[in-house]
DRENBA-160779 format. One record per residue: residue in one letter; x, y, z of N, C-alpha, C in turn. Coordinates in steps of 0.2 Angstrom, whole numbers, plus 5000, padded with zeros to 4 digits. Layout:
BEGIN
+----+------+------+------+-------+-------+-------+------+------+------+
| aa | n.xx | n.yy | n.zz | ca.xx | ca.yy | ca.zz | c.xx | c.yy | c.zz |
+----+------+------+------+-------+-------+-------+------+------+------+
|  A |    X |    Y |    Z |     X |     Y |     Z |    X |    Y |    Z |
...
+----+------+------+------+-------+-------+-------+------+------+------+
***
This chain:
BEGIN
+----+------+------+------+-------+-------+-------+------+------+------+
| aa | n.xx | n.yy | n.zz | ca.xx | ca.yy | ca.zz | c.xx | c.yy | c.zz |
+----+------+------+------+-------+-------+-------+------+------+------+
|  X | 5004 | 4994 | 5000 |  5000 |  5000 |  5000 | 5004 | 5006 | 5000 |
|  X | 5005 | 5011 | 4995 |  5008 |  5016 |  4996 | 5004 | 5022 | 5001 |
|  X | 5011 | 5027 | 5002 |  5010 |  5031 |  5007 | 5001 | 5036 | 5006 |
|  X | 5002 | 5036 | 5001 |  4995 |  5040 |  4999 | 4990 | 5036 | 5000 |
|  X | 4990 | 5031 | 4999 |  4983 |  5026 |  4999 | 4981 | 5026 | 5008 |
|  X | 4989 | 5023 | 5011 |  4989 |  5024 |  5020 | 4984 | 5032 | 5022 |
|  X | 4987 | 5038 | 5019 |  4983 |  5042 |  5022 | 4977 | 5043 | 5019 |
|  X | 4976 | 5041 | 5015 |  4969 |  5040 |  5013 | 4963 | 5035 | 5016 |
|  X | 4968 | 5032 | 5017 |  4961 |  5025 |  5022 | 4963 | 5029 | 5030 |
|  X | 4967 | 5034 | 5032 |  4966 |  5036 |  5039 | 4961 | 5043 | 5038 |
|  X | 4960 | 5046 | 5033 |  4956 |  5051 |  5033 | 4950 | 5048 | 5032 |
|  X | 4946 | 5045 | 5025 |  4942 |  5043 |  5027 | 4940 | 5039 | 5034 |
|  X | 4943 | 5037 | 5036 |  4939 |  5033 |  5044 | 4938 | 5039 | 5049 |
|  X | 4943 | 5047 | 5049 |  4943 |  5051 |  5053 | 4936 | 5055 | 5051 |
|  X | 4936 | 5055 | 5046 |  4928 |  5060 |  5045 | 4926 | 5060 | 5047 |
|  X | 4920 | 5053 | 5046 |  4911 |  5054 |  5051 | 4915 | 5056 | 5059 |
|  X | 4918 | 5055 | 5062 |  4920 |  5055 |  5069 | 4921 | 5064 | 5068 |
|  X | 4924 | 5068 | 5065 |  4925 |  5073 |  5065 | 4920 | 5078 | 5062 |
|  X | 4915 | 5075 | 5057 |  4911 |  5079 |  5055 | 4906 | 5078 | 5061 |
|  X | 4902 | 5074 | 5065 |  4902 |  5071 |  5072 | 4904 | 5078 | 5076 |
|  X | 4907 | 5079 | 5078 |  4913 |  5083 |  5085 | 4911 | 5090 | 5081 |
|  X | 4910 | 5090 | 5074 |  4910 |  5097 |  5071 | 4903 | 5099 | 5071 |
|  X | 4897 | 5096 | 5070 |  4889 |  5095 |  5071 | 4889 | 5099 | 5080 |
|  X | 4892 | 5094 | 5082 |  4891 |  5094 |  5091 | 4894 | 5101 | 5092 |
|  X | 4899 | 5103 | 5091 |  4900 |  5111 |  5092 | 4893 | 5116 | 5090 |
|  X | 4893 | 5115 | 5083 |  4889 |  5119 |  5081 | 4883 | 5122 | 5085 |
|  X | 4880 | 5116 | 5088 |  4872 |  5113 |  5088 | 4874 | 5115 | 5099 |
|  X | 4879 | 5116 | 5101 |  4881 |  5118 |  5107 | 4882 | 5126 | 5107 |
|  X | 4884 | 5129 | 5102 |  4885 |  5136 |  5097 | 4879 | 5139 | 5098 |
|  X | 4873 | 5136 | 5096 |  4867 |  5137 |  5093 | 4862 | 5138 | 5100 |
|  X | 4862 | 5133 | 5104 |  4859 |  5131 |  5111 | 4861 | 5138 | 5116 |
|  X | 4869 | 5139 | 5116 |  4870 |  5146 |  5118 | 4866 | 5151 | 5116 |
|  X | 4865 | 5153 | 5112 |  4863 |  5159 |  5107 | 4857 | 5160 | 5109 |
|  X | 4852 | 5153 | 5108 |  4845 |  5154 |  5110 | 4844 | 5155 | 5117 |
|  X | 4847 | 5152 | 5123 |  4846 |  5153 |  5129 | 4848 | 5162 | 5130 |
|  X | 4855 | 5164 | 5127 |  4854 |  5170 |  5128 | 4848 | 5175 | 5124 |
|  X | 4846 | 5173 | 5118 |  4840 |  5178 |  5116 | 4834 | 5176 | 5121 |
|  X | 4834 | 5171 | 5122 |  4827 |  5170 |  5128 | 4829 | 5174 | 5133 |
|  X | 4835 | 5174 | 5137 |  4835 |  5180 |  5141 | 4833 | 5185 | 5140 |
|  X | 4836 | 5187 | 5135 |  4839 |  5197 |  5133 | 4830 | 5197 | 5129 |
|  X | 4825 | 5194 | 5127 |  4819 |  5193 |  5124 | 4822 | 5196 | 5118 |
|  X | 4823 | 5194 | 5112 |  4826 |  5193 |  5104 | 4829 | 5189 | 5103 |
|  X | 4828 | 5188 | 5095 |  4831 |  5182 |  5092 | 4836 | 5181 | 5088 |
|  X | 4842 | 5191 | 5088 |  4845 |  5191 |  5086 | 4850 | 5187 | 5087 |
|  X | 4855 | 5184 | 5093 |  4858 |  5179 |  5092 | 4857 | 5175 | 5087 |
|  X | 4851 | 5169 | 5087 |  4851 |  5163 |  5087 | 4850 | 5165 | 5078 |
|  X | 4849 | 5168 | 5077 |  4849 |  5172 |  5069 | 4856 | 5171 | 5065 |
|  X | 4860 | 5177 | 5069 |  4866 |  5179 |  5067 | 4871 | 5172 | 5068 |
|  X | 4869 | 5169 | 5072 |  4871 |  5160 |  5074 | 4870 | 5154 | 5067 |
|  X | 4865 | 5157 | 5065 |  4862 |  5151 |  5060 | 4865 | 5152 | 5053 |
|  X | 4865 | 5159 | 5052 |  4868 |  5163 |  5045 | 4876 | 5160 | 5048 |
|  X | 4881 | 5159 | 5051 |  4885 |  5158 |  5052 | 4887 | 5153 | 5051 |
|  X | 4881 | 5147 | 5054 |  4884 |  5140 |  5053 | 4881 | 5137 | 5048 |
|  X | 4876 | 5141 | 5044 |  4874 |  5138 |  5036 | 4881 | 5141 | 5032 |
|  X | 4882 | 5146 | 5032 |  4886 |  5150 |  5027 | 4894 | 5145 | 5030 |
|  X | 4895 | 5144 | 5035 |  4902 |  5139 |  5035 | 4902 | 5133 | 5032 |
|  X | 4897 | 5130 | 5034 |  4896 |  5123 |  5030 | 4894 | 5124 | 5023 |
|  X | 4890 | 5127 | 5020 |  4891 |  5128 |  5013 | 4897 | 5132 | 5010 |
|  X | 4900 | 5135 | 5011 |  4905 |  5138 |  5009 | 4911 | 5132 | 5009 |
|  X | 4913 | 5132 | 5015 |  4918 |  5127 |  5016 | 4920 | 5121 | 5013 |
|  X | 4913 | 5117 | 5011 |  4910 |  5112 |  5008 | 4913 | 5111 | 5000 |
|  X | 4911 | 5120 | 4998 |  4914 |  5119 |  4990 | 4919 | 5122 | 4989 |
|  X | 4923 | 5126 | 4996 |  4931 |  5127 |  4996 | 4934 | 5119 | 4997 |
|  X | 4931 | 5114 | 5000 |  4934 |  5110 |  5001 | 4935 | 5107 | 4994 |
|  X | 4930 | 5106 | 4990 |  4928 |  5102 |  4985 | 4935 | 5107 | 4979 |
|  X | 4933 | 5113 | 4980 |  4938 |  5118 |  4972 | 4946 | 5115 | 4977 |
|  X | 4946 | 5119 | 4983 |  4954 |  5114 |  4985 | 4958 | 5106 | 4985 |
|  X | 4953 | 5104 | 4985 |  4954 |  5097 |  4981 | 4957 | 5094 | 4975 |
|  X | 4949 | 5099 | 4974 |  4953 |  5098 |  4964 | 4958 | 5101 | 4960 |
|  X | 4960 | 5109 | 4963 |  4966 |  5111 |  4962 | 4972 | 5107 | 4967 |
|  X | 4972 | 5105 | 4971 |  4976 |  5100 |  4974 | 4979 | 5093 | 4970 |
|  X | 4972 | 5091 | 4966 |  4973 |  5084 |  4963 | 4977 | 5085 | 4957 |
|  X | 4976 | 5093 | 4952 |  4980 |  5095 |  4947 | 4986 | 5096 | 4948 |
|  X | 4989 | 5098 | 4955 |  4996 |  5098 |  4954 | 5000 | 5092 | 4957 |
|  X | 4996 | 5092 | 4963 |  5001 |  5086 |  4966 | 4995 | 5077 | 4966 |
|  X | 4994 | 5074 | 4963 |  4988 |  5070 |  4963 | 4988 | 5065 | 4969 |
|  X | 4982 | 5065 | 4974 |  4986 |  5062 |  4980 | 4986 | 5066 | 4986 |
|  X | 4991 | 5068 | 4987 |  4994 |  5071 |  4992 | 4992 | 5078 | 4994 |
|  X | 4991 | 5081 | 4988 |  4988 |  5087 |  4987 | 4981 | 5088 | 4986 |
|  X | 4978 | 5083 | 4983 |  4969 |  5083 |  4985 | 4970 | 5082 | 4991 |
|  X | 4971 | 5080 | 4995 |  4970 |  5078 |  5002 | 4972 | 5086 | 5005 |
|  X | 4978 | 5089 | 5002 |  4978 |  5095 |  5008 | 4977 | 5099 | 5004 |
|  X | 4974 | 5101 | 4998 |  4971 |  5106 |  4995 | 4962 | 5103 | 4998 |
|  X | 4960 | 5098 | 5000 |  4953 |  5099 |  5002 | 4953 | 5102 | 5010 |
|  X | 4958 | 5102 | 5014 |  4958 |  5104 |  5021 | 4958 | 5111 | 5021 |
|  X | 4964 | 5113 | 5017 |  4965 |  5121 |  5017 | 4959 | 5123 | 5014 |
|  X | 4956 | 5122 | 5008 |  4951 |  5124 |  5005 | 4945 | 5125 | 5009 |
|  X | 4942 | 5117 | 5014 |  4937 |  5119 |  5017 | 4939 | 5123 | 5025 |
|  X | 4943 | 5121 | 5028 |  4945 |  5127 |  5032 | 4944 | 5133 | 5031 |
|  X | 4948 | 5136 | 5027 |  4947 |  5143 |  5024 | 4943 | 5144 | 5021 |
|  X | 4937 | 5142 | 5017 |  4931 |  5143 |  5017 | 4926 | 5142 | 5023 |
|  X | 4926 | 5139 | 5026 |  4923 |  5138 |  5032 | 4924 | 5144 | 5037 |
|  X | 4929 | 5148 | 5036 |  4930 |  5153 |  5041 | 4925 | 5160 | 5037 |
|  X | 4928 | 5159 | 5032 |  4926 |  5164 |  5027 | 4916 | 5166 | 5026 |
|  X | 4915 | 5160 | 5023 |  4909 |  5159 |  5024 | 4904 | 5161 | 5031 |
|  X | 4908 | 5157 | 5037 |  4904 |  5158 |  5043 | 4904 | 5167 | 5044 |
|  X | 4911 | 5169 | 5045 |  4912 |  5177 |  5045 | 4907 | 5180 | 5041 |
|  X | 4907 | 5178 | 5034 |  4904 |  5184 |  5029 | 4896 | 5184 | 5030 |
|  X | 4895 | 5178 | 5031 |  4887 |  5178 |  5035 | 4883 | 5179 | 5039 |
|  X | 4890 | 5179 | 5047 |  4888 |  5183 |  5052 | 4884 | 5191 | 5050 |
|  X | 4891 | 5193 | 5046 |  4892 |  5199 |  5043 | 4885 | 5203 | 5041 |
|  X | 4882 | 5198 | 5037 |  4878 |  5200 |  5031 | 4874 | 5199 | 5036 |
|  X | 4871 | 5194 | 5040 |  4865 |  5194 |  5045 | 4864 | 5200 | 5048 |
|  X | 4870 | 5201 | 5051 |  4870 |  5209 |  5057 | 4867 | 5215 | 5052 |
|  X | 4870 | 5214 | 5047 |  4868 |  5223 |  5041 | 4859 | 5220 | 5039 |
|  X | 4859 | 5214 | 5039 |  4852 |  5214 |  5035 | 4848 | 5215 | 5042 |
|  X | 4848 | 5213 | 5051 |  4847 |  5214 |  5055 | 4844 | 5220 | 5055 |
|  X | 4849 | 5225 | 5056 |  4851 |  5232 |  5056 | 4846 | 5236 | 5052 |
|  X | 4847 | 5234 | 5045 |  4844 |  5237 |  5038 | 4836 | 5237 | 5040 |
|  X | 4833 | 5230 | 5042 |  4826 |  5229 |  5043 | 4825 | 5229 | 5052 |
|  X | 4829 | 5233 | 5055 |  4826 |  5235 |  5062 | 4826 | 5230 | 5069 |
|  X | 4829 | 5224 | 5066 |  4826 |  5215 |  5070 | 4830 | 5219 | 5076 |
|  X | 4824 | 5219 | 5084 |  4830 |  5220 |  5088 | 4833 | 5224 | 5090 |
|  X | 4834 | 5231 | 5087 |  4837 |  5235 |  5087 | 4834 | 5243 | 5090 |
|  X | 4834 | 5246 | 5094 |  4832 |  5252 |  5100 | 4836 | 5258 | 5101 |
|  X | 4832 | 5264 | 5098 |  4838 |  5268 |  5101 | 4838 | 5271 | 5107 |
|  X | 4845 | 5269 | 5109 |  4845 |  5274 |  5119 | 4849 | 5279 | 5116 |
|  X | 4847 | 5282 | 5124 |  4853 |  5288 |  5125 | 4858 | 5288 | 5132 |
|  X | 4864 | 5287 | 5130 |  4871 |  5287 |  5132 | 4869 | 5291 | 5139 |
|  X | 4870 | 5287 | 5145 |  4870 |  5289 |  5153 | 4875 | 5294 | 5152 |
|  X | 4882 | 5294 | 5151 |  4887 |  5296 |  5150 | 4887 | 5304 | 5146 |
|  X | 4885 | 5302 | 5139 |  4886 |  5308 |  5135 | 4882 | 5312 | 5137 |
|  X | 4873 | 5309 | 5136 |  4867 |  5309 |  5134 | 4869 | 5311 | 5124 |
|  X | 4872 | 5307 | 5120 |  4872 |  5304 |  5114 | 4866 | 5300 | 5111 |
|  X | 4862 | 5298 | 5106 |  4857 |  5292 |  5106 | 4861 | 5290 | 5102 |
|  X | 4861 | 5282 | 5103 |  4866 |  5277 |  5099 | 4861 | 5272 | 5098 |
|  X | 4863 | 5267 | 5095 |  4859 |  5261 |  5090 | 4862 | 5257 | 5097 |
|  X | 4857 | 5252 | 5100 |  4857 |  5247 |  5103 | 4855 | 5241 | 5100 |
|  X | 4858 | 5237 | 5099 |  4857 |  5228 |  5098 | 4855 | 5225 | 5102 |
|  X | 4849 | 5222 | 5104 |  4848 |  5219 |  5109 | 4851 | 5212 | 5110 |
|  X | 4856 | 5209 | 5105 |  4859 |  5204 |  5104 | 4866 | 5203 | 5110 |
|  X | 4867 | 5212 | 5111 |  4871 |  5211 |  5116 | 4871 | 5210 | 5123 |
|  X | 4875 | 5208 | 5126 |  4875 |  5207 |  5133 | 4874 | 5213 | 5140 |
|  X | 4871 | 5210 | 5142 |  4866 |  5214 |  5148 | 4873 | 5221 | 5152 |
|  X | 4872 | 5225 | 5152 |  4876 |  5230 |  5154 | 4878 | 5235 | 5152 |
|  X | 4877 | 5235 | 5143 |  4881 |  5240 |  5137 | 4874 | 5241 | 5134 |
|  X | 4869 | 5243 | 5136 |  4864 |  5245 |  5134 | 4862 | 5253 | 5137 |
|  X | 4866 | 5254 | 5143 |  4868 |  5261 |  5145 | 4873 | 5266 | 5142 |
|  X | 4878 | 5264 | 5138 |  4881 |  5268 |  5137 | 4883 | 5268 | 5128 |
|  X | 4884 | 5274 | 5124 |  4886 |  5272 |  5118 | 4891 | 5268 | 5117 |
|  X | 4894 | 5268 | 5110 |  4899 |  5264 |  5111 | 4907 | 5268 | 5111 |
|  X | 4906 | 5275 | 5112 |  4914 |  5280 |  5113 | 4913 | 5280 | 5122 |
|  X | 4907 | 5279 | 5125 |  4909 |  5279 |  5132 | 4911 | 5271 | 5134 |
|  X | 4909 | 5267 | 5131 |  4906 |  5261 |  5134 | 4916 | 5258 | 5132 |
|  X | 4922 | 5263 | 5129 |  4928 |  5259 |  5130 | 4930 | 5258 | 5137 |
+----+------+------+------+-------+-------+-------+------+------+------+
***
């Protein structure tokens, strides 16, 4: 059995086990989110959570799949295998970030959540997120450094 084929029967047996451990983050990711929107009463966490972890797994998914195959073209073997890691890793970051990104603006855009106070401090009005943690709801965000 050459070396390639060796890592190849150890990756495939590692996946289910790791896509497993990668669900169970997620889905403990998610669980936080909601218990904090049931506090705070909004659903902008578990919102901006779900845009995150759709947009990781598909993104990452077909960064894995194009690093692969750009991997297979130069080095065949050894290089699909580490052009699909680097590919769906950094897609996976990519995706989940640009996500979050695009939830919060779309949030924002359409109002989800979102209160204006006035700054204890300045007396300033600033844009409040109810998404955020209990405390910084008193002060803008040039007092609140």
């Amino acid at each position: 059995m050459s070396e390639t084929s060796r890592i190849a029967t150890v990756v495939a047996a590692a996946t289910p086990a790791a896509t497993a451990v990668a669900v169970a983050v997620d889905s403990v990711r998610l669980g936080v989110n909601v218990a904090d929107d049931v506090s705070h009463g909004t659903t902008r966490n578990t919102t901006k959570t779900m845009a995150g972890i759709a947009g990781g797994w598909s993104v990452g998914t077909g960064a894995a799949i194009t690093g692969a195959t750009v991997g297979s073209m130069l080095c065949p073997g050894v290089g699909t295998l580490i052009g699909g890691i680097v590919g769906g890793i950094a897609g996976g970051f990519v995706g989940s970030s640009a996500s979050r990104f695009a939830a919060d603006k779309i949030s924002d855009k359409l109002h989800h959540d979102v209160e204006v106070h006035k700054c204890q401090k300045c007396a300033k009005s600033f844009t409040y997120r109810k998404y955020k943690s209990e405390g910084d709801e008193d002060l803008c965000d040039d007092c609140s450094e």
